[in-house]
C-alpha positions in Angstrom: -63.8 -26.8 -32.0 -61.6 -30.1 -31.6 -59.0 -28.3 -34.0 -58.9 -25.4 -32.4 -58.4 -26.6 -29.0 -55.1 -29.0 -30.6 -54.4 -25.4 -32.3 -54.4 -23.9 -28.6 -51.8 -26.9 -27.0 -49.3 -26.7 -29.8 -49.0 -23.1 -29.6 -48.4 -23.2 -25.6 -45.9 -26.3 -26.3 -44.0 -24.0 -28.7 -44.1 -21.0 -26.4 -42.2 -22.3 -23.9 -40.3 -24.7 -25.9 -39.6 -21.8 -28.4 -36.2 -20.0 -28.8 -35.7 -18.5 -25.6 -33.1 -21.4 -23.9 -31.1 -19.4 -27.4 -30.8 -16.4 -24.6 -28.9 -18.1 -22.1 -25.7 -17.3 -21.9 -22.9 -16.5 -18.8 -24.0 -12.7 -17.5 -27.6 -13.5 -18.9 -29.7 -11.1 -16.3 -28.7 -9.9 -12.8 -30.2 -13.1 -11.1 -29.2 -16.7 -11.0 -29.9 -18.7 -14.1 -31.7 -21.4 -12.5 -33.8 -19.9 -9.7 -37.6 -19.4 -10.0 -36.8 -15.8 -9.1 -34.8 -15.2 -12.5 -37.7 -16.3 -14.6 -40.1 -14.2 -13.0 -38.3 -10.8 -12.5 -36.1 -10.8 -15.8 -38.1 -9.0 -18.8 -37.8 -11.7 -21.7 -39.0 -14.6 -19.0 -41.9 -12.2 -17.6 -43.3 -11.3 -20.9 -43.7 -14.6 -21.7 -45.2 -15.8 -18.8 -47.7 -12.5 -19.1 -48.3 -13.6 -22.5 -49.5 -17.2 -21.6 -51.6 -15.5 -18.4 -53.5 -13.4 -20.8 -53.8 -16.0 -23.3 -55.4 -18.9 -21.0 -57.2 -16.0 -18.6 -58.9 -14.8 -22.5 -59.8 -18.3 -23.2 -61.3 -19.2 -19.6 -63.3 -16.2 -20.1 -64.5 -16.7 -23.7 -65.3 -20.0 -23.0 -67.2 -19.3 -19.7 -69.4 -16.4 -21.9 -69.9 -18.9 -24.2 -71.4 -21.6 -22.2 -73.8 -19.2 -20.4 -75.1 -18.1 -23.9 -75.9 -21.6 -24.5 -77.6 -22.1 -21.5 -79.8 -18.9 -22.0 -80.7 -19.8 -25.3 -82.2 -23.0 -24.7 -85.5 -23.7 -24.2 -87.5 -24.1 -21.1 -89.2 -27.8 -20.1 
């Protein structure tokens, strides 16, 4: 489980450390480069962040379901 938990970070580290600063460029989407706006309304910058929404929001949950089944399983004192 340790692994794939270490598995888990490094992937999120190279999400957002991953190739898209390569985008950036002048006339790079109708907002402001810098603005918290830009990275939530322009498509590339969206998808992303929907990506690593799902992503944690699918782990929460499997790990929530998972506990529970533990705790049902074991035995009564």
């Amino acid at each position: 489980m340790k692994n794939v938990k270490n598995l888990f970070v490094l992937f999120i580290i190279f999400l957002f450390a991953g190739n898209s600063t390569l985008f950036a460029h002048p006339g790079h989407g109708a907002t402001d480069g810098n603005s918290l706006i830009h990275y939530l309304s322009e498509p590339l910058h969206a998808s992303i962040l929907a990506s690593v929404i799902i992503i944690i929001a699918t782990s929460a949950t499997w790990m929530i379901m998972r506990k529970r089944k533990k705790v049902s399983l074991s035995p009564e004192r």
